[in-house]
N, CA, C, O and CB atoms as a CASP TS submission, in Angstrom:
PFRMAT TS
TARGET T0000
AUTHOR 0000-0000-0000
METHOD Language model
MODEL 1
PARENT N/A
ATOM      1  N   UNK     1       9.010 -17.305 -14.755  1.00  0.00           N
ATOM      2  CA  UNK     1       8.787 -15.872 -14.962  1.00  0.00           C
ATOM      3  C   UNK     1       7.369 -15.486 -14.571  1.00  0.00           C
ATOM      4  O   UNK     1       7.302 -14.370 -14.054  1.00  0.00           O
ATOM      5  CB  UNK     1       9.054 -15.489 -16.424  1.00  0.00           C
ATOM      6  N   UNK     2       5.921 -16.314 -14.726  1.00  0.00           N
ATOM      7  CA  UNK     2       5.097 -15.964 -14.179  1.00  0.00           C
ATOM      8  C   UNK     2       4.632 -15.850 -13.347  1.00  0.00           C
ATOM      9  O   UNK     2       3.528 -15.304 -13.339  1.00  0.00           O
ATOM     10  CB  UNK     2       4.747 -16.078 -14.358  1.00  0.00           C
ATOM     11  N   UNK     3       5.448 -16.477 -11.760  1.00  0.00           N
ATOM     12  CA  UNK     3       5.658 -16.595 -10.966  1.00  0.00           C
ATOM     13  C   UNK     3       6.215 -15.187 -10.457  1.00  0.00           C
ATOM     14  O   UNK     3       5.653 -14.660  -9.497  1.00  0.00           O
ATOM     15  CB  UNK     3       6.162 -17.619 -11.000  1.00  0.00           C
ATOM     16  N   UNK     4       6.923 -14.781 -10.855  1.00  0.00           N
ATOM     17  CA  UNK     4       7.706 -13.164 -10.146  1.00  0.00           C
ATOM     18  C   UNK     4       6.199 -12.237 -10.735  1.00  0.00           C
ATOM     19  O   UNK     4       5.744 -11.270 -10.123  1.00  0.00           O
ATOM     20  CB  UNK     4       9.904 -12.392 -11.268  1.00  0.00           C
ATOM     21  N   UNK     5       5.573 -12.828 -12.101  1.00  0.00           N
ATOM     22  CA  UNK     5       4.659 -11.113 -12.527  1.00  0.00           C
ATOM     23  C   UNK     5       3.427 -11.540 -11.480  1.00  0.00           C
ATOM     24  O   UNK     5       2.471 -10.794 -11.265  1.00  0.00           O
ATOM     25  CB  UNK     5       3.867 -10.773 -14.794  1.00  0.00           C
ATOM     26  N   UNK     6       3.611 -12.974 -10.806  1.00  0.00           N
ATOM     27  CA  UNK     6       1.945 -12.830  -9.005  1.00  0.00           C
ATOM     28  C   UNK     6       2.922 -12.439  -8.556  1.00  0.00           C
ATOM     29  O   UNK     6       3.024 -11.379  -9.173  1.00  0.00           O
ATOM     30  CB  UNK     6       0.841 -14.421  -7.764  1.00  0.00           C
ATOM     31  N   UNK     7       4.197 -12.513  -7.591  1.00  0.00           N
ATOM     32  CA  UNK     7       4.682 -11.968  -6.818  1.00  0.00           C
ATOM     33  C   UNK     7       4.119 -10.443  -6.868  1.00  0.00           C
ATOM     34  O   UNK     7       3.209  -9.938  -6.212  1.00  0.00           O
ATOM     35  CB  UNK     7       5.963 -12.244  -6.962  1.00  0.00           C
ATOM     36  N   UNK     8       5.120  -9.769  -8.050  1.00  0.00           N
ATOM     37  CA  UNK     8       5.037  -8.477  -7.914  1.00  0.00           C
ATOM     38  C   UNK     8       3.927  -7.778  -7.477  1.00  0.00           C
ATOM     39  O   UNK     8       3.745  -6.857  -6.681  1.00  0.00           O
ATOM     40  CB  UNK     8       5.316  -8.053  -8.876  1.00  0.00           C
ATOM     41  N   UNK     9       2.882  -8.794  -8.566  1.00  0.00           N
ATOM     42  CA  UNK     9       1.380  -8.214  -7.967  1.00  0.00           C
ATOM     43  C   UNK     9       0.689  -7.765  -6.950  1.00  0.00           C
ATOM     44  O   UNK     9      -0.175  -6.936  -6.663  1.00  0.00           O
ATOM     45  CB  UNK     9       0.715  -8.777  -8.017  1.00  0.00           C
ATOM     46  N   UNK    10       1.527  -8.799  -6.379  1.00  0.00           N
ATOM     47  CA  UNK    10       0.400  -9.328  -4.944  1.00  0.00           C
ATOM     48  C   UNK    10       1.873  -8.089  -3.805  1.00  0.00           C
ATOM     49  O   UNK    10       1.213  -7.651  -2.864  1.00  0.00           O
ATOM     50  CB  UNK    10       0.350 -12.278  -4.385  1.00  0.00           C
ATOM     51  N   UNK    11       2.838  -7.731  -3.723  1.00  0.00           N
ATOM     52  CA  UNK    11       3.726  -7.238  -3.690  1.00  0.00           C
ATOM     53  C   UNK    11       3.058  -5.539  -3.720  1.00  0.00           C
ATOM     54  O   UNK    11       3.185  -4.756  -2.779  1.00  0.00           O
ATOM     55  CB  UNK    11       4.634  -7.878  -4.725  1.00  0.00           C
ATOM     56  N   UNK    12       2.266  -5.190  -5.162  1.00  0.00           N
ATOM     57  CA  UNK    12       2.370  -4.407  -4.922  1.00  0.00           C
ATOM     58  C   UNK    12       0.926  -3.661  -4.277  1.00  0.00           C
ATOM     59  O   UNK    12       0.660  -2.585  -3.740  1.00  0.00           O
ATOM     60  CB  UNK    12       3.019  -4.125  -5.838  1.00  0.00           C
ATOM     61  N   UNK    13       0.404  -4.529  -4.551  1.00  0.00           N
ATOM     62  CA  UNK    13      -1.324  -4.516  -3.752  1.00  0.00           C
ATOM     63  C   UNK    13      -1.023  -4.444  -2.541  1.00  0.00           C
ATOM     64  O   UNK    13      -1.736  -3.661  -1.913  1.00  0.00           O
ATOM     65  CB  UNK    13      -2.445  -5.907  -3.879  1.00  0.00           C
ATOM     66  N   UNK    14      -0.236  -4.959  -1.959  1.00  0.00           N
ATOM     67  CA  UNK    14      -0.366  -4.733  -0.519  1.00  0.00           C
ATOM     68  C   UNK    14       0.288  -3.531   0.136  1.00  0.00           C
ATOM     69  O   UNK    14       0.018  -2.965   1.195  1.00  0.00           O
ATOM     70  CB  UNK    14       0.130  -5.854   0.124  1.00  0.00           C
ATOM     71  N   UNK    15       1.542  -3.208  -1.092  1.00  0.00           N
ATOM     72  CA  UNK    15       1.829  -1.718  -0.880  1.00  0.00           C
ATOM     73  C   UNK    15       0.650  -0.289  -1.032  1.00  0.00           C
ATOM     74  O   UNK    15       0.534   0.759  -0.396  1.00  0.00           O
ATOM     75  CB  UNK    15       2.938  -1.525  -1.941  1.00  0.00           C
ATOM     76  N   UNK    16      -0.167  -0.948  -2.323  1.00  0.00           N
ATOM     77  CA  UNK    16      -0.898  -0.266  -2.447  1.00  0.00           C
ATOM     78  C   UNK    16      -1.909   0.262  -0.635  1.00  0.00           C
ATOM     79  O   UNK    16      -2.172   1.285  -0.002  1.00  0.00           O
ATOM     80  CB  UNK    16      -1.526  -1.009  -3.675  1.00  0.00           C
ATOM     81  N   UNK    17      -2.064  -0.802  -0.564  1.00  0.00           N
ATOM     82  CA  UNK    17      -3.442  -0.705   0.894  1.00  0.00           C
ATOM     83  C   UNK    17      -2.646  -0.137   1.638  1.00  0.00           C
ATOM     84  O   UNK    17      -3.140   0.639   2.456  1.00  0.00           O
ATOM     85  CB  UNK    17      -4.214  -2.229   1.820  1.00  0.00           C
ATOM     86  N   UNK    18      -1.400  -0.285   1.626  1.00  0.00           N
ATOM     87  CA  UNK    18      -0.673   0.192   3.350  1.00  0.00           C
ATOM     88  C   UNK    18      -0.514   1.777   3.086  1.00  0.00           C
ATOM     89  O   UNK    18      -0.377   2.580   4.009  1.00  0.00           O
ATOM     90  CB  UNK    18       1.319  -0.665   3.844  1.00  0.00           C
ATOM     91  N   UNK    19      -0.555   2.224   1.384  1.00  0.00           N
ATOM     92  CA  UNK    19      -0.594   3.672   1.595  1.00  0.00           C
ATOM     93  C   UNK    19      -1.471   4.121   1.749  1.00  0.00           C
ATOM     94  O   UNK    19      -1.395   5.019   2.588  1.00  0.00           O
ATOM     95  CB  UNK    19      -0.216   4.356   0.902  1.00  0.00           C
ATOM     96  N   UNK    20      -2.754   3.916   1.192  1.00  0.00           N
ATOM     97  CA  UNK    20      -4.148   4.500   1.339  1.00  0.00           C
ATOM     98  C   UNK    20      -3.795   4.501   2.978  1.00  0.00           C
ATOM     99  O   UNK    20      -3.503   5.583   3.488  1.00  0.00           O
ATOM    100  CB  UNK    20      -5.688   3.470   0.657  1.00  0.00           C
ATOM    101  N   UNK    21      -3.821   3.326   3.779  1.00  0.00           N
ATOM    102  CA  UNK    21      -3.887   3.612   5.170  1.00  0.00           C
ATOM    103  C   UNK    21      -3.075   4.746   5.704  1.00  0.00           C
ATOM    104  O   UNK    21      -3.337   5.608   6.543  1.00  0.00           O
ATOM    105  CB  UNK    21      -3.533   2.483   5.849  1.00  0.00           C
ATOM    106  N   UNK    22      -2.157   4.534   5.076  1.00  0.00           N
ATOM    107  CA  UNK    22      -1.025   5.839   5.692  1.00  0.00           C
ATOM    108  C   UNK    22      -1.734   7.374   5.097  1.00  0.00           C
ATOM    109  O   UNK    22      -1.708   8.370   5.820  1.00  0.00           O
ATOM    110  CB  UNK    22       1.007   5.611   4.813  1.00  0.00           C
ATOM    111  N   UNK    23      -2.251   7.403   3.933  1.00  0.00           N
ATOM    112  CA  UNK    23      -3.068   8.562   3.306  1.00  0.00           C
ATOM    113  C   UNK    23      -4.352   8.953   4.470  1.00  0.00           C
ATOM    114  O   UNK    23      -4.700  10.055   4.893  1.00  0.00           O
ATOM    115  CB  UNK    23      -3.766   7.986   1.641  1.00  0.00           C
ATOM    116  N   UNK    24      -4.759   7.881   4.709  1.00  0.00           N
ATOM    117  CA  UNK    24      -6.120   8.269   5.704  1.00  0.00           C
ATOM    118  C   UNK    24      -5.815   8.667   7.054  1.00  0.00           C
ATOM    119  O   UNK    24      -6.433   9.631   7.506  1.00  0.00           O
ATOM    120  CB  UNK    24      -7.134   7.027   5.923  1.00  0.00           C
ATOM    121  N   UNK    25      -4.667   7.877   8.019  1.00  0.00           N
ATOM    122  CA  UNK    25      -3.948   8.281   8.875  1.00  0.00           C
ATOM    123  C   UNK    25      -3.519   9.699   9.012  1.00  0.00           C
ATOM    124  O   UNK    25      -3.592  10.271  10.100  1.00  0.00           O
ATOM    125  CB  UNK    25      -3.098   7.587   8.794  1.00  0.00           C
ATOM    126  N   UNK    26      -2.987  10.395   7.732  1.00  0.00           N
ATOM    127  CA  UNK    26      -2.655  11.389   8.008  1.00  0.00           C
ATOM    128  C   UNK    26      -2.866  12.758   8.194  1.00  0.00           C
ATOM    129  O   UNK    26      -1.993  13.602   8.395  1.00  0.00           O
ATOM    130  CB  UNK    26      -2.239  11.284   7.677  1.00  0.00           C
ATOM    131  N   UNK    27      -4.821  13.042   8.067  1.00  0.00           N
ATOM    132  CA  UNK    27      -5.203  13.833   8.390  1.00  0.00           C
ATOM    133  C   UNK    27      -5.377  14.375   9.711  1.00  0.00           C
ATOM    134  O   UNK    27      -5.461  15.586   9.910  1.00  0.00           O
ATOM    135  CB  UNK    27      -5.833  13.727   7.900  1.00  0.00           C
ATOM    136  N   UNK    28      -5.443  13.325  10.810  1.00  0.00           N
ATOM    137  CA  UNK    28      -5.280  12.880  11.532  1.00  0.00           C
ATOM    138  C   UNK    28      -3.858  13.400  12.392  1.00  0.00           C
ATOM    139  O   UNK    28      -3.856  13.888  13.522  1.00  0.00           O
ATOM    140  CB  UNK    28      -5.514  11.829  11.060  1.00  0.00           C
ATOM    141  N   UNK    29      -3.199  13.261  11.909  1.00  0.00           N
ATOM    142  CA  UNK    29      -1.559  13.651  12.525  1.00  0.00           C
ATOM    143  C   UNK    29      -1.783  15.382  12.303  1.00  0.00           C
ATOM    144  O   UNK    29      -1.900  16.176  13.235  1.00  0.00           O
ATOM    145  CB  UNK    29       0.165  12.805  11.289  1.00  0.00           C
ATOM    146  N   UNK    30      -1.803  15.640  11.237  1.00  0.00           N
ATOM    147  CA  UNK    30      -1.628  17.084  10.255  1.00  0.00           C
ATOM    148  C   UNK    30      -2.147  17.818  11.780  1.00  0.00           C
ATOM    149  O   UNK    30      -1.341  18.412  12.497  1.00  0.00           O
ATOM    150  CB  UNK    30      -2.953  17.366   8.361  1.00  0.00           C
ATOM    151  N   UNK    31      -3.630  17.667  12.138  1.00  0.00           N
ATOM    152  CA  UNK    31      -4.501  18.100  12.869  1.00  0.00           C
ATOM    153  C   UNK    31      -4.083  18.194  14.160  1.00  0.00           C
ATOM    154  O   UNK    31      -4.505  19.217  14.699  1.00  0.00           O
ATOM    155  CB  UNK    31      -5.507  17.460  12.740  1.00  0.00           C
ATOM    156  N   UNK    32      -3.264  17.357  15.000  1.00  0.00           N
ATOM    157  CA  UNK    32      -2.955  17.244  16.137  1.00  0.00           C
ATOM    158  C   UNK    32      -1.758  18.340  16.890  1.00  0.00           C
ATOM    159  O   UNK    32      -1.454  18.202  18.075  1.00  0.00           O
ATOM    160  CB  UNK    32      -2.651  15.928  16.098  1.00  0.00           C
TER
END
């Protein structure tokens, strides 16, 4: 079981970064 609560973690950290990127990306688009 402690094994799935790093998964998730690490799971969701990386979701986390890929939205900020997509958040920063998209001023960017809006503008074009």
């Amino acid at each position: 079981e402690e094994r799935d609560t790093i998964d998730l973690a690490i799971i969701l950290k990386e979701n986390t970064k890929r939205l900020f990127m997509y958040i920063e990306k998209l001023p960017c688009v809006l503008n074009s």
